[in-house]
Phi, psi and omega in degrees: 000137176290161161323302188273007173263304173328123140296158200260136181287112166249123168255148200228140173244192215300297181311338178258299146335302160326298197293344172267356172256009175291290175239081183319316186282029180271178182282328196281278183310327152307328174278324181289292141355336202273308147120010167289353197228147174268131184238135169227143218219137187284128174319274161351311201277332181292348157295343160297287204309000193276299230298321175312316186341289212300320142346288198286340179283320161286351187262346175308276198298021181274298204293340190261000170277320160317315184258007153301290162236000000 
């Protein structure tokens, strides 16, 4: 792979994942979506996100209900 070509590897950890499935329109979350970066996340950290889930689900319909109105 060329160089100027090569994405730059980023690891992200739980606390930053967790805040990006929370708020799709954040700055966090755009980037991690955006597909400039190869992102990598520790095997480990998905026993957060199952503990969490239910957390996240509720601050989702939180965040979408806010903006509703």
């Amino acid at each position: 792979m060329e160089r100027d070509k090569e994405k730059i590897r980023v690891v992200i950890d739980t606390n930053i994942l967790i805040s990006a499935l929370i708020k799709d329109d954040s700055t966090t979350s755009k980037i991690i979506k955006s597909g400039i970066f190869e992102i990598y996340y520790p095997e480990d950290g998905m026993f957060e996100l199952k503990k969490y889930r239910n957390h996240i689900i509720k601050k989702r319909k939180k965040s979408f209900t806010e903006k509703k109105f």
